[in-house]
N, C-alpha and C positions, 0 to 999 in steps of 0.2 A: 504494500500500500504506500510508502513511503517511496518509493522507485517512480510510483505515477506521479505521485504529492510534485516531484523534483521536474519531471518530464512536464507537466502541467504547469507548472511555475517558467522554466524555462520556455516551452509554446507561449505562455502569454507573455512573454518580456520580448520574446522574438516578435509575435503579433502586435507590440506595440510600438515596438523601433521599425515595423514594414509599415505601420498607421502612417507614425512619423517620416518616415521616409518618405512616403507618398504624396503627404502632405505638404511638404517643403520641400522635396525634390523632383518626384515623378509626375505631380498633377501640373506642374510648370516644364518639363521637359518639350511637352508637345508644343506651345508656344514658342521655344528656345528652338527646336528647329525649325520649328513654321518660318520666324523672323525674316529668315532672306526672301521667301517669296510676299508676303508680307506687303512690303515697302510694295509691290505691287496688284496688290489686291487680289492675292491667289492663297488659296489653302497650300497646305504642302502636297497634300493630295492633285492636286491642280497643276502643281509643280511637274508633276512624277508623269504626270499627263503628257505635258509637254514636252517634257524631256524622254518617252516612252517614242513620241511624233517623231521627235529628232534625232534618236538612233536607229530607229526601226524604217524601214522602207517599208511601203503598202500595208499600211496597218488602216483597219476599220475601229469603231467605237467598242464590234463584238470581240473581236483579239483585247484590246483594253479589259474588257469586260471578265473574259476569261482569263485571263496573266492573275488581274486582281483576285479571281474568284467571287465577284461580288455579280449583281444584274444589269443588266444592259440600262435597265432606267437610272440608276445611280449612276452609271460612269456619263447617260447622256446628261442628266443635271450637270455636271461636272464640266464636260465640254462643252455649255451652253454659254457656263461664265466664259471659258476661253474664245468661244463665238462672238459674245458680248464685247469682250476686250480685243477683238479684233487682232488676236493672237494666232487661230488656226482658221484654216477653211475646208469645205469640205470637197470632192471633186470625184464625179462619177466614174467610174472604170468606163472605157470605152465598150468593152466589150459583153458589161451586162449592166446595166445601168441603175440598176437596184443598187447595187454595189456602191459605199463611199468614202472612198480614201480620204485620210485625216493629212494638212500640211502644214506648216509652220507659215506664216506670213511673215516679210521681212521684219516687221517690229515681233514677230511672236517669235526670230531667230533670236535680235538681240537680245531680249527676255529672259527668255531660256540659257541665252551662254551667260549672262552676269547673275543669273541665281546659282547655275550651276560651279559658275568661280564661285561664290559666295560660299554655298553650301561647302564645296571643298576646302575654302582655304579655312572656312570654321573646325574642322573636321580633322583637317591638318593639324589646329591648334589644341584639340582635344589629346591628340596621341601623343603631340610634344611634351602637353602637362603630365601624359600619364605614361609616355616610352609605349613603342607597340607592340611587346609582350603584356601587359596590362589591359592593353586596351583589347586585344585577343582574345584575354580570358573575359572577358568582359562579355564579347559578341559571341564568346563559346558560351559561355553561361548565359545569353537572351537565346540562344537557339536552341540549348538544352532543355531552356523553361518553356518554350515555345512548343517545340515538339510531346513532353512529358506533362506539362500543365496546361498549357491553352488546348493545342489541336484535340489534346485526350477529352477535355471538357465539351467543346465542338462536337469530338466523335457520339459521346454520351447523349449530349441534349439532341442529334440527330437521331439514335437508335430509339433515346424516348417520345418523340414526336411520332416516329414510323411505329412504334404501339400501342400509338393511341387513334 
């Protein structure tokens, strides 16, 4: 009984330094990357969009859609802003006209390449504070937790939706 008493005691000390943490570190993280695209009036998701346009040749809204794993209506919200801002256009395949390729417009180049310095040279300055062994175990430990704690929770509330 004393064994749990200790295991219990330690879970909640750990549970309240991840509150904490959250709190003051991880609930402000997403802003902290968002910032570069930001100054232009894009999510970072929006960013990823664009930047998705701009290495990929003949990409559609459904390729976006699927890469993200998310629905075509999310990703078209999403390119609507970039539509809005006059950043991509859309342009029909010649050959089925259903079809429509996503492009960069000349302001949605520059755009894109000055988030994208941004984001990297921020990124740059993260690994210098921390050396890039640090920073590795770091991205090993979000993909360890990603795989073993988010996707497995994913898997779960999927299997329990299909038995209901």
């Amino acid at each position: 009984m004393i064994g749990k008493k200790v295991i219990t005691m330690a879970s909640d000390d750990l549970l309240n330094r991840a509150i904490s943490l959250y709190m003051s570190t991880l609930k402000s993280l997403d802003s902290f990357i968002s910032e570069p695209a930001a100054k232009y009036y894009l999510s970072f998701e929006q960013y990823l969009i664009l930047h998705d346009i701009a290495t990929q040749k003949k990409i559609m809204l459904m390729d976006i859609a699927e890469q993200r794993q998310v629905t075509r209506s999310a990703i078209s919200r999403q390119i609507k802003v970039l539509l809005n801002h006059k950043y991509v256009y859309q342009r029909a395949d010649p050959n089925d006209r259903r079809r429509l390729f996503l492009h960069l417009t000349k302001e949605g180049k520059r755009v894109e390449a000055e988030i994208s310095q941004d984001v990297t040279d921020r990124f740059t300055g993260w690994v210098q504070i921390f050396g890039e062994e640090k920073a590795q175990e770091f991205l090993d430990f979000l993909e360890d937790f990603d795989r073993r704690i988010v996707n497995q929770d994913k898997i779960e509330q999927q299997a329990s939706s299909e038995l209901k």
